[in-house]
C-alpha positions in Angstrom: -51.4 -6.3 -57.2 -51.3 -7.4 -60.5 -50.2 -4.6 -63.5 -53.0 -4.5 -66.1 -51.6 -4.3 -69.2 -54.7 -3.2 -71.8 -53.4 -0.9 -74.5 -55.5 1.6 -75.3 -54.6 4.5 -78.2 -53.1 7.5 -76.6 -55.0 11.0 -76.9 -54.2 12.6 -80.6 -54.4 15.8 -79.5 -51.4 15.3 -76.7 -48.1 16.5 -77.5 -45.6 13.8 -77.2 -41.3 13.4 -76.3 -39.5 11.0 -75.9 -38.2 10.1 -72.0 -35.8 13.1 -70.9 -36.0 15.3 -73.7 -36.5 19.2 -72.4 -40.0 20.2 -72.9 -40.4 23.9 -72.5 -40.4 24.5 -68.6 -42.3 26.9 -67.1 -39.7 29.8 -65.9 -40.5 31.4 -62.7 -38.3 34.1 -61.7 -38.1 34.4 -57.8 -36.8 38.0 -56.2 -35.1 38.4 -53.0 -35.8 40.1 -50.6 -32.8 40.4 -48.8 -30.1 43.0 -49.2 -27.2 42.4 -51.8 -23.5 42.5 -50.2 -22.0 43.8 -53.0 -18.9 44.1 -53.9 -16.4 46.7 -55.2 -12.6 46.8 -54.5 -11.3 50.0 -53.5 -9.2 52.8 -55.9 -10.8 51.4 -58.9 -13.7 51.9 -60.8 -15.2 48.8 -61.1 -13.9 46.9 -58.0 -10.2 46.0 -58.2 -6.9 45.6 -55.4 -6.7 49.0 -53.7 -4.1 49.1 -52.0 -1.4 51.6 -52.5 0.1 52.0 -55.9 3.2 49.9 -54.8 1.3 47.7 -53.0 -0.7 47.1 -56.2 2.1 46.8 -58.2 3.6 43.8 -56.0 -0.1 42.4 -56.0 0.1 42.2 -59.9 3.6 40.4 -59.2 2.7 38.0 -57.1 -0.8 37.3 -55.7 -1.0 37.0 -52.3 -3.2 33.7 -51.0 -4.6 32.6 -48.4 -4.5 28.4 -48.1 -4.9 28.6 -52.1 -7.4 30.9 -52.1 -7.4 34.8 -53.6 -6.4 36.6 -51.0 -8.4 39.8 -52.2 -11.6 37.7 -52.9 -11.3 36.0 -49.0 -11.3 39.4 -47.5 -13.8 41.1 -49.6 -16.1 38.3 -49.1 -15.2 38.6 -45.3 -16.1 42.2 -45.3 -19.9 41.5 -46.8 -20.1 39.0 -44.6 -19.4 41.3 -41.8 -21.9 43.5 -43.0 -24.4 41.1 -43.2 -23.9 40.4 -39.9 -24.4 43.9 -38.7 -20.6 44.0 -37.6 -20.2 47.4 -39.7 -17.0 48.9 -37.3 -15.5 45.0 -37.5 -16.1 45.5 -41.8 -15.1 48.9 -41.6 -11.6 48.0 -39.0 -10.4 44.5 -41.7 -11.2 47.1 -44.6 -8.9 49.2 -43.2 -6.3 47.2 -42.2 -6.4 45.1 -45.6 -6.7 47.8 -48.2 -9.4 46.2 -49.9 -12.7 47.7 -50.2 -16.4 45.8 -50.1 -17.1 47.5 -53.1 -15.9 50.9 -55.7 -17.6 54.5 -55.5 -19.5 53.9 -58.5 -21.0 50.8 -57.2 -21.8 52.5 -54.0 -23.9 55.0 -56.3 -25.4 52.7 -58.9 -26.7 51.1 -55.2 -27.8 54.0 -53.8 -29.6 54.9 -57.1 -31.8 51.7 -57.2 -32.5 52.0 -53.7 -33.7 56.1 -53.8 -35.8 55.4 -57.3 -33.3 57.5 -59.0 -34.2 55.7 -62.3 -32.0 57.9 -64.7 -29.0 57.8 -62.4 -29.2 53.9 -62.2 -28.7 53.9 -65.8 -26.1 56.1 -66.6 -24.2 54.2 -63.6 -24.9 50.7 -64.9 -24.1 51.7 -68.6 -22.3 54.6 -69.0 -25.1 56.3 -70.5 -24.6 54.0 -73.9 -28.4 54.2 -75.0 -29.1 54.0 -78.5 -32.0 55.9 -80.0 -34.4 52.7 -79.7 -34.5 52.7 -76.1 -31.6 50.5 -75.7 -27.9 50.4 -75.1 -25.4 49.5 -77.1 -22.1 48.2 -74.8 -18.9 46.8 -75.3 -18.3 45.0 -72.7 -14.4 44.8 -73.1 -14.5 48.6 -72.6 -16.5 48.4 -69.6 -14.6 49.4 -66.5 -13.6 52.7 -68.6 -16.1 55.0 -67.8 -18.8 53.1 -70.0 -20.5 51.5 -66.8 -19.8 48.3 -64.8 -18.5 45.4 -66.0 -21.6 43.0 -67.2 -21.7 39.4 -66.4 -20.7 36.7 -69.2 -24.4 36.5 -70.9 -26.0 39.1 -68.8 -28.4 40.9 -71.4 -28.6 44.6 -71.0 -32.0 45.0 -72.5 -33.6 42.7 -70.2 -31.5 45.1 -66.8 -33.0 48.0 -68.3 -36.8 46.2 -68.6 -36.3 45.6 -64.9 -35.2 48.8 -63.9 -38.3 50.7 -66.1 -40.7 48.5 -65.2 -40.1 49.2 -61.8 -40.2 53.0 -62.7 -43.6 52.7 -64.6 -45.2 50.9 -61.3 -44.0 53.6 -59.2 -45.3 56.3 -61.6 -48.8 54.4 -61.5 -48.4 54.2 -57.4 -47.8 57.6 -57.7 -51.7 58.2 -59.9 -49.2 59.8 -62.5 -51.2 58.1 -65.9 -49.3 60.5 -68.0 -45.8 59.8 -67.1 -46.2 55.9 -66.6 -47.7 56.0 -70.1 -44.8 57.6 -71.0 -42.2 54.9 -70.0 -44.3 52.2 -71.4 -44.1 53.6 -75.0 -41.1 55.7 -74.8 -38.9 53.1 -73.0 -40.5 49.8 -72.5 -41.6 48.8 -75.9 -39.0 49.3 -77.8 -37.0 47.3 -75.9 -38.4 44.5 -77.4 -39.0 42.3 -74.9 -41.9 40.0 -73.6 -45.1 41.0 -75.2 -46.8 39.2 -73.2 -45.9 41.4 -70.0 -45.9 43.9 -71.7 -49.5 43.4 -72.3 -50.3 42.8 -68.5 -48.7 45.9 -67.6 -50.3 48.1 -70.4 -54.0 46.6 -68.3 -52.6 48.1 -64.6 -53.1 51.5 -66.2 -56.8 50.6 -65.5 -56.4 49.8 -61.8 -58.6 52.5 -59.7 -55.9 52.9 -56.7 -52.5 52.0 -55.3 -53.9 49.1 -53.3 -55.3 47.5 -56.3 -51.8 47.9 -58.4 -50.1 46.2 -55.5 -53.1 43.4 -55.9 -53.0 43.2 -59.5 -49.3 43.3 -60.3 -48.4 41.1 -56.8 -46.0 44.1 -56.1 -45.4 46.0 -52.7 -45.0 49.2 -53.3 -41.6 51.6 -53.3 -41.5 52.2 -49.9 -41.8 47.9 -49.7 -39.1 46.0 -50.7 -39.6 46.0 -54.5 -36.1 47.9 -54.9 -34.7 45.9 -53.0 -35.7 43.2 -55.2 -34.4 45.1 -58.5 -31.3 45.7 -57.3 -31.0 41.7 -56.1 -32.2 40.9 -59.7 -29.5 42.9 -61.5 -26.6 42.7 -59.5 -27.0 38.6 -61.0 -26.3 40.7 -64.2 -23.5 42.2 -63.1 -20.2 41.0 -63.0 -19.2 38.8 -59.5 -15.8 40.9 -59.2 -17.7 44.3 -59.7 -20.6 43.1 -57.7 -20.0 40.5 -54.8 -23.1 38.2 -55.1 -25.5 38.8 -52.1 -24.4 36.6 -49.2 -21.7 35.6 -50.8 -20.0 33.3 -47.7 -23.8 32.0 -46.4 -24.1 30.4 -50.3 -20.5 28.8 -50.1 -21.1 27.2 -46.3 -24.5 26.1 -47.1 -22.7 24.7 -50.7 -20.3 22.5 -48.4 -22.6 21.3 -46.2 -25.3 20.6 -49.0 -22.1 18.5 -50.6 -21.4 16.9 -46.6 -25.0 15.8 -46.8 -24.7 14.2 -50.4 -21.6 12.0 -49.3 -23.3 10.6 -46.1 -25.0 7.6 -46.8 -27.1 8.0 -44.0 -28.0 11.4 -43.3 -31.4 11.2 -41.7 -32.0 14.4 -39.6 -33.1 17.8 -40.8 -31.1 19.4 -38.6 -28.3 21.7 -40.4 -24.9 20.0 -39.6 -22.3 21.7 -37.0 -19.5 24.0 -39.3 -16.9 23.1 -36.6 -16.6 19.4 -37.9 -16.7 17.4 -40.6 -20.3 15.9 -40.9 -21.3 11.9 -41.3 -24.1 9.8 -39.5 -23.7 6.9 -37.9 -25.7 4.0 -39.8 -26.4 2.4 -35.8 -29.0 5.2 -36.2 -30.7 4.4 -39.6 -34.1 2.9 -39.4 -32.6 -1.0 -40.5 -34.6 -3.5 -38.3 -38.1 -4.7 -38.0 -39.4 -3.9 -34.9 -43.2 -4.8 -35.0 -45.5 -6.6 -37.6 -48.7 -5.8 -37.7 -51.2 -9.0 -38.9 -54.5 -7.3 -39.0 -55.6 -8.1 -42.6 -56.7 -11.3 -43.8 -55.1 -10.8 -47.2 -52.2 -9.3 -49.4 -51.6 -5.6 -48.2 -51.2 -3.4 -51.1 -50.8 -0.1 -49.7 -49.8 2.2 -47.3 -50.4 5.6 -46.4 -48.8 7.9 -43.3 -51.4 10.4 -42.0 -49.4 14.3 -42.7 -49.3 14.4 -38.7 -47.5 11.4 -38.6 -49.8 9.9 -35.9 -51.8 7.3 -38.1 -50.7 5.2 -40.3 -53.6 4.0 -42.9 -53.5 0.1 -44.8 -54.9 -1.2 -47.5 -55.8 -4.5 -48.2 -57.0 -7.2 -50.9 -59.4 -8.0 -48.0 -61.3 -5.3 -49.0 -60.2 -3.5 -45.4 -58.6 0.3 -44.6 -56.8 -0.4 -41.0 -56.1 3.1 -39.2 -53.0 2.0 -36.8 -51.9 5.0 -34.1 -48.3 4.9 -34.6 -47.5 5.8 -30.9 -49.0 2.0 -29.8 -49.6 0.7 -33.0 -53.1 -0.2 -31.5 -56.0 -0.3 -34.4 -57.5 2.9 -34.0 -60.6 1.6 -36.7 -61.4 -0.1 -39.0 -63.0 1.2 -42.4 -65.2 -1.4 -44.0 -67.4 -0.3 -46.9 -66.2 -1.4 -50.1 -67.4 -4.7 -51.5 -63.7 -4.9 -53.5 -60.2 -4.9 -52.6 -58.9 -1.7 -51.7 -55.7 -0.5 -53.6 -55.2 3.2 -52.5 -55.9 5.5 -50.1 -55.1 9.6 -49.6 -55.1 11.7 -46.2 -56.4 15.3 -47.0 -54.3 17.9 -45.6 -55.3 18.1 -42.3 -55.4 14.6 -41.6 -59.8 14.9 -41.1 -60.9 13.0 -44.4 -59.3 10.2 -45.6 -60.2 9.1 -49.7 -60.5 5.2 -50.4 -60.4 3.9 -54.0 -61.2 0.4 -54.7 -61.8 -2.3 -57.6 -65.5 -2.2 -56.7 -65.4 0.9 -59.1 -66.2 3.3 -56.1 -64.1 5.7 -54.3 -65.0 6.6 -50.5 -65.0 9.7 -48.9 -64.3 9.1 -45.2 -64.6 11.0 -42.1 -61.5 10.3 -39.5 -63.1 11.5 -36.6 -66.1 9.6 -37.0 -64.9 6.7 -39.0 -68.2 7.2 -41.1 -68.4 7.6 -44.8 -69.0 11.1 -45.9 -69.7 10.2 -49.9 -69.3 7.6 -51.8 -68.3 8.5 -55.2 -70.1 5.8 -57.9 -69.1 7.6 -61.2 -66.5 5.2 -62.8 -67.0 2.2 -64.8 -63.6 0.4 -63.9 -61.7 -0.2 -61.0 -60.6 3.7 -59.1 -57.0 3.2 -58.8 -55.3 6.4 -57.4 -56.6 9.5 -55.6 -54.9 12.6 -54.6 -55.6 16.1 -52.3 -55.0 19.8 -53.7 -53.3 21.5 -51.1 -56.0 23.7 -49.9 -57.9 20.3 -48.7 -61.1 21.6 -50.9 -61.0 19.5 -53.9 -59.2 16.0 -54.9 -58.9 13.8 -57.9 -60.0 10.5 -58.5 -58.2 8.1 -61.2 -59.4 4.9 -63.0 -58.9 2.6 -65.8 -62.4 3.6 -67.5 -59.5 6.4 -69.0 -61.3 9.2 -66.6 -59.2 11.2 -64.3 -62.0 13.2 -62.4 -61.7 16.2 -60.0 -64.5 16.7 -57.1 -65.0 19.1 -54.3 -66.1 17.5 -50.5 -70.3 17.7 -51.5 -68.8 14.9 -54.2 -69.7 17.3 -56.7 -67.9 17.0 -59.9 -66.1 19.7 -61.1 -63.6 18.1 -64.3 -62.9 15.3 -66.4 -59.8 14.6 -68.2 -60.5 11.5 -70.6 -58.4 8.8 -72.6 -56.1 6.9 -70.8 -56.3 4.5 -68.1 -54.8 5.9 -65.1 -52.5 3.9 -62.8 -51.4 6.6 -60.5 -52.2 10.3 -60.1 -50.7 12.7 -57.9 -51.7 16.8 -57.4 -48.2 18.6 -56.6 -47.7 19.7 -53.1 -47.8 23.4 -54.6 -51.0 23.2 -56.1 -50.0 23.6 -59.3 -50.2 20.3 -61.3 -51.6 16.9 -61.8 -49.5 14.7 -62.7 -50.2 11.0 -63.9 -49.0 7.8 -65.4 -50.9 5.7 -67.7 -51.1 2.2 -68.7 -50.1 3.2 -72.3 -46.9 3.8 -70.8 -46.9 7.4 -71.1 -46.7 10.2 -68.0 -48.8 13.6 -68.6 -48.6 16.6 -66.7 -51.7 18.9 -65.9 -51.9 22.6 -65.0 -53.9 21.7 -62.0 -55.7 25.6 -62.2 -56.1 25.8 -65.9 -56.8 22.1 -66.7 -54.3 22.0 -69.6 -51.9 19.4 -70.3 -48.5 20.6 -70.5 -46.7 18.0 -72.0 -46.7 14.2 -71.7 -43.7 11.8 -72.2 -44.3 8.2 -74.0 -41.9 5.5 -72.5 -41.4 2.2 -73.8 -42.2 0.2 -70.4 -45.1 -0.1 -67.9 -45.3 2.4 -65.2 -46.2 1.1 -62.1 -46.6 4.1 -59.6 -45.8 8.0 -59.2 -44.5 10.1 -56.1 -44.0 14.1 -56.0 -41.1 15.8 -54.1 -42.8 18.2 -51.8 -40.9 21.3 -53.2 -42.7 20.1 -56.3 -39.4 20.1 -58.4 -39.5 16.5 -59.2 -41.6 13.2 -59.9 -40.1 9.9 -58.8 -41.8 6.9 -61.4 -41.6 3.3 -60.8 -41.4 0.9 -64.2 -41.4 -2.3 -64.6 -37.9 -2.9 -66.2 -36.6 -3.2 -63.0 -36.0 0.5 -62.7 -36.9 3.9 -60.8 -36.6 7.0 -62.3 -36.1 10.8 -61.0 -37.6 13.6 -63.4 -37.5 17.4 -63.1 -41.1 18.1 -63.4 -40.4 21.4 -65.4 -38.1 19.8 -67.9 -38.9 16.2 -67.7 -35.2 15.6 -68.1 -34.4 12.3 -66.5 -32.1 13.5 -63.3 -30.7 10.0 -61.7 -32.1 6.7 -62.7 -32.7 3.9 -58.9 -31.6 0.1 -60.2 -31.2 -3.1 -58.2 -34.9 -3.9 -57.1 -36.9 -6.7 -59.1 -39.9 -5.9 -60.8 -42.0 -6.6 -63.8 -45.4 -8.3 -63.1 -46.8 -6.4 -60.3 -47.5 -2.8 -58.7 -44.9 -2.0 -56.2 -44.7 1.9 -55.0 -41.9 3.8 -54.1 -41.7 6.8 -52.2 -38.8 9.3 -51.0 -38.1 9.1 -47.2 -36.1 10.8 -44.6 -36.0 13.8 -43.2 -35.8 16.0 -46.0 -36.2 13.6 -48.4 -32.9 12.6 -48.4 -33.8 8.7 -49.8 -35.3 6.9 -52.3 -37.6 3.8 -50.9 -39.1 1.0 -52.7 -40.6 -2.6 -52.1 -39.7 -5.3 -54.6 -40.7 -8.7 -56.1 -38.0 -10.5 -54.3 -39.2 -9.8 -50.9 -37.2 -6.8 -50.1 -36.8 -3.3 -49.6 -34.8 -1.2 -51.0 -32.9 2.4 -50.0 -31.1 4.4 -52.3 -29.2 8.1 -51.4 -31.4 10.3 -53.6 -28.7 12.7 -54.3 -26.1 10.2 -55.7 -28.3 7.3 -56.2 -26.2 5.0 -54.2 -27.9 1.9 -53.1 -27.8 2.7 -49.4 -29.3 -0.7 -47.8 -31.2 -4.0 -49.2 -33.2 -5.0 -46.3 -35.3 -8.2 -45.8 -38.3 -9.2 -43.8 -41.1 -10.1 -45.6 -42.0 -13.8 -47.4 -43.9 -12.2 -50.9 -43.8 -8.8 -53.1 -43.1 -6.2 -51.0 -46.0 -3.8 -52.6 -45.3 -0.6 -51.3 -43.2 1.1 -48.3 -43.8 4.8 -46.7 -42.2 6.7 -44.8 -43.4 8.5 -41.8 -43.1 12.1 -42.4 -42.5 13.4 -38.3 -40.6 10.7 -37.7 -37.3 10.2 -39.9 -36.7 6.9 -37.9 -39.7 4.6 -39.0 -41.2 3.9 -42.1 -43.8 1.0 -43.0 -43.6 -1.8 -45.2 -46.8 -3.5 -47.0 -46.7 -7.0 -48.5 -47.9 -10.0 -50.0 -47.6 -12.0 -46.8 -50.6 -9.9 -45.1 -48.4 -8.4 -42.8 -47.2 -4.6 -42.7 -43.8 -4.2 -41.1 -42.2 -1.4 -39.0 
């Protein structure tokens, strides 16, 4: 399909960047839930070598190792991990034996103080009781360890430990119905901390909320008795310094870290199950999806797209014939045939559940389709240009049409419409898995991100090529953008930093779509104006495989999303390959 090239003048109201500069991210903070392993040495006050005082004293001498490693760090890391494990005699027996402690007396009890609610305690404990008369504290971190508290993290910032712990202790008073004393905190001890105004705001409004339950609702926050303590103390211990205050799960981070980098170094990694510990991990590439194995010729024309149904059971075509073929991907036997637009076809989009299917078309209609039925639901006839792109929110309820008459329009399943963004001609538009934005790409060259639940545009980024297609991660962290330089780019959605750049395929005068493929998205996947397809390690960006097959432009490849084994290619030639 042919790249329409129109310029158009950009929105004046947009905000606009240059491709990879950092544009104010959204932050999201995420608490665990899980207990924190931390970590204290024993016979010091902040977590040092206890063993005897001559033991010590050799320590300090020479460092004992183990294969290169700190000795001290292997076995205190061993004895959280003990813990964690609920082996507490088997922590208890190699803390013992070794001398070494999980973690010191006062880190026991600045624990044990977060956990109980013992708000006061927790502070003194943390900083040595070095509050200033603003509400703060005032440390110096090269005297921590000294009786002035524990010994802060490089950048940790106290002000912000001592929101956390306050605001925790406000809540609680406002679980507790006591207005007077949660007041209290928020003026006495919040505020002038100076921090977020903004939340400090939202919590000022729970002092309105009628009962418990409706805190919990309105501040998303279980309770004291839940595990919002918990949480705290997760939170702050990432304040505190690692040899005070063993980071929680300190041994399941580094294993997962070496087999996260074992995964990244093989080529062909292609199963979402977590690789063995006993050996060291690589795929064979006899099991990689390389060879065609079935064509299927039931369009009369170029095939310009193709769409895996969630399930992985259908796979959905679409055709300059002006055809949708719904293929079961057990037989590959037609399954039906959707034939209601008078134009050729160039997108379609499975809702959630795999019941309705969207079609969008150059006939200047988009289709709503039943997939039980194979009958047309709605067919949507507000556009003026071709519909080029559709896409689902994840709640199956609503979904977004895109066109080139510079309307990217939001409906619900009556074909209702419910928003209109205006004033560029839309290529490709995509909701994020999460829910949370629409992104697309434009014909003026530029990509713009959408809170999807506000409607706002975030930011938008002006390139200097044409942008062909767009594909979202499905944890939502990252956009994948064809352009027609001969190059695909990976973005971070919240900073829309460019994070590995895909070279090698050929394009420049048509749409081809990419995609990521494998089992956990493990590969990049595109089709090409030289007839092939091309692979690419998403982690590394290594050109994996250059495979051939069809005679044309290869206009778009998917991969099935059950089955890490096959994925479909779509080309000029009228024939989609498996």
């Amino acid at each position: 399909m042919r790249l329409d090239s129109e310029p158009s003048n950009p929105n004046p109201s947009s905000r606009h960047f240059s491709n990879g500069t950092s544009l104010s991210p959204l932050h999201k903070a995420a608490l665990s839930n899980s207990a924190n392993g931390s970590s204290q040495s024993h016979g010091s006050a902040n977590g040092s070598s206890s063993h005897s005082s001559h033991s010590l004293s050799h320590t300090r001498l020479s460092k004992p190792s183990y294969f290169g490693h700190d000795r001290e760090e292997v076995t205190r890391i061993l004895i959280q991990s003990l813990t964690d494990l609920g082996y507490h005699n088997a922590a208890g027996a190699l803390s013992q034996e070794s001398g070494y402690e999980l973690e010191s007396p006062s880190v026991a009890a600045f624990r044990n103080a977060v956990l109980q609610g013992q708000w006061a305690d927790a502070e003194d404990l943390l900083f040595g009781g070095a509050s200033d008369d603003r509400g703060g504290v005032n440390i110096d971190n090269s005297k921590a360890g000294m009786g002035s508290g524990l010994v802060l993290a490089e950048g940790a910032n106290a002000n912000e430990m001592l929101f956390l712990m306050r605001q925790q202790k406000f809540l609680e008073f406002l679980e507790e119905r006591d207005l007077g004393k949660a007041l209290g905190v928020l003026r006495t001890e919040l505020t002038p901390l100076n921090q977020d105004v903004a939340k400090l705001h939202a919590l000022s409004s729970l002092l309105m909320c009628h009962s418990a339950e409706d805190l919990k609702a309105q501040a998303n926050w279980d309770g004291a008795a839940g595990q919002s303590r918990q949480s705290v103390l997760s939170e702050l211990s990432k304040s505190i310094s690692p040899s005070v205050m063993i980071p929680e799960h300190r041994l399941a981070v580094l294993l997962q870290q070496v087999k996260q980098n074992q995964i990244s170094n093989c080529l062909y990694h292609n199963t979402a199950s977590s690789p063995s510990l006993y050996t060291d991990h690589i795929c064979d590439r006899s099991q990689f999806p390389l060879k065609t194995v079935l064509e299927l010729k039931k369009h009369s024309d170029e095939v310009w797209y193709l769409e895996f149904s969630h399930d992985g059971t259908r796979l959905a075509s679409t055709s300059r014939d002006s055809k949708i073929i719904i293929y079961d991907t057990e037989t590959f036997e037609v399954v039906r045939t959707l034939d209601g637009h008078s134009g050729w076809v160039a997108y379609v989009a499975w809702s959630p559940d795999c019941s309705k299917l969207i079609s969008c078309s150059h006939d200047k209609k988009a289709k709503l389709w039943d997939m039980h039925s194979g009958s047309c639901l709605h067919t949507i006839e507000h556009h003026t240009e071709p519909v080029s792109s559709c896409s689902w929110a994840p709640d199956g309820l609503t979904f977004v049409t895109g066109s080139m008459d510079k309307q990217m329009c939001a409906w619900n399943l009556n074909g209702n419409l419910l928003y209109t963004w205006k004033g560029y001609r839309i290529q490709d538009c995509v909701i994020s898995p999460d829910g949370q934005r629409l992104i697309c790409v434009s014909n003026e060259r530029s990509i713009h991100v959408y809170n999807y639940i506000t409607r706002e545009e975030e930011y938008n980024v002006q390139l200097k090529v044409f942008l062909t297609c767009l594909s979202i991660s499905r944890d939502s962290r990252y956009m994948l953008v064809n352009m027609s330089d001969n190059e695909i780019q990976l973005l971070d959605i919240n900073t829309a930093e460019i994070v590995r750049r895909f070279m090698g395929q050929k394009q420049g005068h048509y749409v081809i779509r990419s995609s990521f493929g494998g089992a956990s998205e493990n590969f990049v996947v595109s089709g090409s104006e030289d007839s092939r397809i091309y692979i690419w390690h998403k982690d590394n960006g290594t050109l994996v495989e250059t495979l051939e097959g069809h005679s044309g432009c290869v206009n778009s490849v998917a991969w099935n999303p059950k089955d890490p084994c096959m994925f479909a290619s779509a080309g000029d030639d009228h024939v989609v390959r498996m």
